[in-house]
N, C-alpha and C positions, 0 to 999 in steps of 0.2 A: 794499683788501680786507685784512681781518685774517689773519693767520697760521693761526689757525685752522680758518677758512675756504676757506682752502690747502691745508690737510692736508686738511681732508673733503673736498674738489673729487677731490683725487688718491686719499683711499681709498675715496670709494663706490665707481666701479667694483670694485674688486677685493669691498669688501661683496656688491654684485649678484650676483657670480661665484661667491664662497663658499654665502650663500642659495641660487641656483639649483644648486650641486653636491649641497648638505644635501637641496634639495626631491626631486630625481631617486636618490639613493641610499635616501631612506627610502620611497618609492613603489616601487623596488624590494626592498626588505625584505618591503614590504607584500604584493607579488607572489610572492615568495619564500616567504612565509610561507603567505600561500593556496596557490600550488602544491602545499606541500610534502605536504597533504590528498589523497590518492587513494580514492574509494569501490573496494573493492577485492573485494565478491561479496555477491549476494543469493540466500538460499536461498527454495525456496517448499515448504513440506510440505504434504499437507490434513492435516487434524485426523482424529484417531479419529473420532468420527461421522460423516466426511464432508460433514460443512454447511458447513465454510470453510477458506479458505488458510490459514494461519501464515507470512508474508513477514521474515525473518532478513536485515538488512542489516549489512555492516562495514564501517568505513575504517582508513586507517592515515595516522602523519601527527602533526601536532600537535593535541593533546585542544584546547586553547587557544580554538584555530580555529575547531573544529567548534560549530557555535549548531543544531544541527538537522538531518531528512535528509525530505525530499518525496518520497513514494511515491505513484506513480502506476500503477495496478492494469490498464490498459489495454480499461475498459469504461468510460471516461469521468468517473474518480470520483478524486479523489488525496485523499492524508493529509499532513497536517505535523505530524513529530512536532520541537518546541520544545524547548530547555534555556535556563533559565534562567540570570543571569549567576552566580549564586551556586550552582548545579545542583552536586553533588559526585559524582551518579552518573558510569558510565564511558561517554562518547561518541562511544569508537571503535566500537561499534551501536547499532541499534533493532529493534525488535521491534513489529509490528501481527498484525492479523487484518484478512482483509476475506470477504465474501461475493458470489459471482455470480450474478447472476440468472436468468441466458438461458446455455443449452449454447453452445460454440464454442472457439475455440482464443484465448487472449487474450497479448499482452505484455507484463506488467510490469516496472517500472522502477524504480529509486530515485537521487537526487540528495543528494549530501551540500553542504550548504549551509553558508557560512564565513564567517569574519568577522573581520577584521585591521585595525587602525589605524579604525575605521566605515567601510570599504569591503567591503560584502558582495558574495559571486560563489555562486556551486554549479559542482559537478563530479558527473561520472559518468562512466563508462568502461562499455567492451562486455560486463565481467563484472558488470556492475551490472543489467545485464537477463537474462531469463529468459523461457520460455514454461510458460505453464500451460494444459489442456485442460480443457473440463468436458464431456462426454462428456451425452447424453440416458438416462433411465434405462427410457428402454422403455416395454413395454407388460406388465411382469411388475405382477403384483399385490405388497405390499407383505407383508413376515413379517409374521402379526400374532402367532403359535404357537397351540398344540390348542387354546385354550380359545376363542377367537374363533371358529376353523375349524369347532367342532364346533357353536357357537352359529348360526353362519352357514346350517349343514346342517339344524337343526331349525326354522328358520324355513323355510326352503326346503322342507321336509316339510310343515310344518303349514298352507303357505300353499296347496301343490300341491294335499294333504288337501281343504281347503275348497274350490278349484275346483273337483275334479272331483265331489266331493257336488252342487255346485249343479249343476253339469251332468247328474246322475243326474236328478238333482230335476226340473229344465224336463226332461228327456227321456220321463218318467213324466208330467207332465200333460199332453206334450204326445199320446201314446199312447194316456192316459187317454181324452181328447175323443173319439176317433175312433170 
């Protein structure tokens, strides 16, 4: 056996040793670095019109990391909102709209979604959820203001008008006959 062959017999092992220290220290980097990403609150306003949420999410953490945040609106419907790798907006939020269909009490959520060495994860935490209600609106009639209301009124007059003429009308032939 060549000399050579001597030494590499006796430094692979220690090679193996080194490799598998490199492989577990950078897996935890990678750990480290995704951790370091906390989704840290979701606000939910309704809109001035009241036809939809405005869902406000934040994290904190490294910008880096963060590739996107997955809202899920809690009537069975989610959003991903994406950053591209070249993206230069700011990642620690997002911002959607969504709409509810059906009255009830609903829980939305959001996930901020990560990405380190191409090992992707999401996180969320308890302030990352929220409840929203959407209330039924009754049986009130809707504002339409004076100009409808008083439209409304003269129909309702003019149609009343016409009944009860025709009802004069058959009540007179029928008096007539007699």
């Amino acid at each position: 056996m060549s000399r050579a062959a001597r030494v590499w017999l006796r430094i692979q092992p220690l090679s193996w040793l080194v490799f598998t220290i490199f492989c577990i220290a950078s897996q935890s980097q990678v750990a480290a670095a995704a951790s370091s990403v906390t989704c840290t609150s979701l606000e939910a306003t309704l809109s001035p019109d009241k036809n939809y949420y405005v869902f406000t999410a934040a994290a904190s953490g490294d910008s880096n990391a963060i590739i996107g945040y997955t809202f899920t609106f809690g009537d069975h419907q989610t959003y991903t909102v994406t950053f591209g790798a070249s993206s230069s907006q700011d990642r620690h939020g997002a911002t959607v709209t969504h709409s509810y269909q059906g009255t009830g009490n609903y829980t939305p959520s959001v996930r901020v979604n990560t990405a380190v060495n191409g090992k992707r994860t999401s996180v969320s935490s308890a302030s990352c959820r929220t409840t929203v209600s959407i209330g039924s609106s009754g049986s009130t009639l809707p504002d339409t203001g004076a100009g409808d209301t008083l439209a409304l009124f003269a129909v309702a007059c003019l149609l009343g008008t016409y009944v009860h003429h025709r009802w004069l009308r058959r009540r007179r032939e029928t008096y007539r006959d007699l």
